[in-house]
N, C-alpha and C positions, 0 to 999 in steps of 0.2 A: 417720133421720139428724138430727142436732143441725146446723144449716145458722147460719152465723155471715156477719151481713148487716154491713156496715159504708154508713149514710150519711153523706155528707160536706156539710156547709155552703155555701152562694153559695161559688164562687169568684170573686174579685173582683181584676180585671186582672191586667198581665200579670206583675207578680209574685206575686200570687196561683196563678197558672197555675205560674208557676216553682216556685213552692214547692212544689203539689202533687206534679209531677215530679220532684221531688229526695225528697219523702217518705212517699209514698204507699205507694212499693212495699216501703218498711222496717212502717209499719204495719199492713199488709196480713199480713205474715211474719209479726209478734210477735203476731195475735191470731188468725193463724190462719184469716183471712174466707174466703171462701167465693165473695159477690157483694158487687158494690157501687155505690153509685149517687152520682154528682155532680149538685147543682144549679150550671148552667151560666151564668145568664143574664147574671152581670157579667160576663164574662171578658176579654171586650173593655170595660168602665167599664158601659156601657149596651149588652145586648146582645151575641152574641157571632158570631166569624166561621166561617166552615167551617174554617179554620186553625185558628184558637182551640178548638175539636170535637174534631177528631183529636188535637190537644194533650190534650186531656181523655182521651181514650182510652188513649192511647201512656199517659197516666201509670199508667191503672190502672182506669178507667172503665168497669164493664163498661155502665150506662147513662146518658147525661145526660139531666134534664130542664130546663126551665125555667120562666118566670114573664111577668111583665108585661112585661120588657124582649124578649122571644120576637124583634121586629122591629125592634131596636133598628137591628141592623146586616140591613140589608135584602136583600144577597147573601146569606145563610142560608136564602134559601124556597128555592131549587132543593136546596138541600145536605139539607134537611129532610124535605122529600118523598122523597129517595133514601134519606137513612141513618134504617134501622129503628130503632137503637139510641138515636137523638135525640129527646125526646120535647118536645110544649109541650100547654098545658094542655088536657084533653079537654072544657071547659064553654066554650073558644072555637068560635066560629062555624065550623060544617060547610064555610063556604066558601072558609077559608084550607088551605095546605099544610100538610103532617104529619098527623102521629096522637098523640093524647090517651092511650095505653097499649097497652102491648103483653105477650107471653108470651114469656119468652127459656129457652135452654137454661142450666141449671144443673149443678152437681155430682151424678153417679148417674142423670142423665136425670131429672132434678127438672123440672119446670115452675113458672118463676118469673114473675109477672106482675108488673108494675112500672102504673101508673096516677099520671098527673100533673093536678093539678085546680087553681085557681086562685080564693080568693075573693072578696066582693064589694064586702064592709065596707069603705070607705075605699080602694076598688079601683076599677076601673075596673066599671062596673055594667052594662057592654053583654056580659054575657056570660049563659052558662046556669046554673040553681041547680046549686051542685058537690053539693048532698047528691041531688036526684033525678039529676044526672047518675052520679054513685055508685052508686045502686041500677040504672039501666041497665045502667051497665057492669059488674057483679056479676052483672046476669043472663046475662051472655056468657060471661065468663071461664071457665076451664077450666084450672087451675093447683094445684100446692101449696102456694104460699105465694102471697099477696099483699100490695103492698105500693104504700102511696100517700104520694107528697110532696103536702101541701097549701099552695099558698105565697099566703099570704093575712096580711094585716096585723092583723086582730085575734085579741085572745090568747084572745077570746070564743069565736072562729068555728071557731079550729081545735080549740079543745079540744070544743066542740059535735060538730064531723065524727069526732073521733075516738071519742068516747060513741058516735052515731051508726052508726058501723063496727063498735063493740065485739062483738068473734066472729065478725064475718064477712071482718074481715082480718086480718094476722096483726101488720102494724106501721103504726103513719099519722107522721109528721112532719113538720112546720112547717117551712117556708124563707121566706128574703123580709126577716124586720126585722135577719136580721146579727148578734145579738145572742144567746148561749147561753143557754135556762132551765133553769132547778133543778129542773123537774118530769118527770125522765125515769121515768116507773113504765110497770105492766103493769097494763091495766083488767080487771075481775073475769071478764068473759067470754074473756080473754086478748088481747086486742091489745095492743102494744107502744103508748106513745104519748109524743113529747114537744113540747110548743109551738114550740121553732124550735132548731134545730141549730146556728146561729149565722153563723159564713162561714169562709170560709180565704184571706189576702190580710195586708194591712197591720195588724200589731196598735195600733200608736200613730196611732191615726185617729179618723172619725166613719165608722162601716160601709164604710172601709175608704178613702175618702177624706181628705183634707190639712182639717184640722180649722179651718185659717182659710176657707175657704171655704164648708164648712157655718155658720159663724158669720155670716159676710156677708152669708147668707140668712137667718138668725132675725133678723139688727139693720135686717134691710131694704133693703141694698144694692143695683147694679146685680147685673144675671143674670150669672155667671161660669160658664166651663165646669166642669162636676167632673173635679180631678185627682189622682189615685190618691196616697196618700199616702208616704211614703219610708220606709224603714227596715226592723227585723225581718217577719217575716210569721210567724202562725199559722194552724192549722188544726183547725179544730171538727168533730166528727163523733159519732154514735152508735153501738154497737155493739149490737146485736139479735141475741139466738137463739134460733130457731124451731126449733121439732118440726117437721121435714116429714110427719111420720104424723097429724101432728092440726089443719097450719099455726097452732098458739097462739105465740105467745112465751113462752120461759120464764125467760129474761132481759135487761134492759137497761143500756145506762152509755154514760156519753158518756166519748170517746176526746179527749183534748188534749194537741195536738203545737205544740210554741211555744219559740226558742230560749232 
């Protein structure tokens, strides 16, 4: 089966959230998808809530994962522990709540394993290496396709993990800097790979924030809260298709929805 994966970019507050819900479930129709996975972690700015979760779903989610902000909003650890379908990074510490990847049911009794990792470079360095945490959890899984968000800030690191993976998963994708890249290909052994998906949220911003206050911060100003920025919203995403018979990719293209 030709199995068509749609991931979607940070969603970045609660217009972000909104827009997802007003458009998800149109692009989902027009390509046809199959599965699909939301990066979660701004949904609430920093962080997102158990509300904010289920909003993710209800739009069209079949999993969220997330990132550094995982604890932004700190009533999420019970929410997280419960719902399987919630993922934060698997190279965090064994002694937080949640789980690091899972195996979900797909289209035809497919086995789709989704694996969320988190890097280091310019990240927070109190965690586990995501490439030996990768070959771990490779050696577990038991799926037809796999598929890992790596939301990690350099354009080094991810494109590294995805050479890295190349043939043993079926797509790897970058979240985290908000920002679409040009280099969606298919690597020689077949992994789908692209440096970062981008977000879905405020198009006239600074990663999806009010652009004078990312300013305030480069000119050295006092700390101000970040506040979501006004107007249009867009939405970034990839679209992936996988041979289930072989889990290769045999196609990629990023999906862009923006009024």
């Amino acid at each position: 089966m030709l199995l068509n994966i749609l991931a979607v970019g940070d969603v970045v507050s609660a217009s972000g959230v909104a827009w997802l819900r007003r458009r998800l479930g149109a692009i989902k129709r027009q390509h046809d998808v199959h599965f699909t996975v939301v990066n979660g972690e701004n949904a609430a700015g920093v962080g997102l809530t158990p509300d904010d979760a289920r909003d993710l779903f209800a739009a069209g989610a079949d999993v969220v994962t997330l990132g550094n902000h995982t604890w932004g909003k700190i009533r999420i650890t019970d929410y997280i522990e419960e719902e399987r379908y919630l993922l934060r990074p698997a190279n965090f510490s064994a002694r937080v709540p949640g789980r690091g990847w899972g195996v979900f049911d797909g289209p035809m009794a497919l086995r789709i394993a989704v694996v969320n990792l988190i890097g280091r470079v310019g990240m927070d360095p109190n965690v586990d290496n995501p490439f030996t945490c990768a070959d771990a959890i490779l050696r577990e899984v038991d799926a037809d396709v796999i598929l890992v968000d790596f939301h990690a800030e350099a354009t080094s690191e991810k494109l590294a993990l995805s050479w890295y993976l190349d043939g043993r998963v079926s797509a790897v994708w970058g979240t985290h800097t908000h920002v679409p890249t040009a280099d969606v290909t298919i690597l020689p052994q077949g992994t789908g790979h692209v440096t970062d998906l981008g977000m879905t949220g405020p198009a006239l911003s600074v990663l999806g924030v009010k652009p004078e206050l990312s300013i305030n911060r480069f000119l050295g100003g006092l700390p101000r809260r970040y506040e979501a920025a006004e107007g249009p919203c867009r939405l970034d995403a990839v679209l992936f298709t996988v041979d289930s018979a072989t889990g290769r990719c045999l196609s990629a293209r990023r999906v862009e929805d923006q009024p």
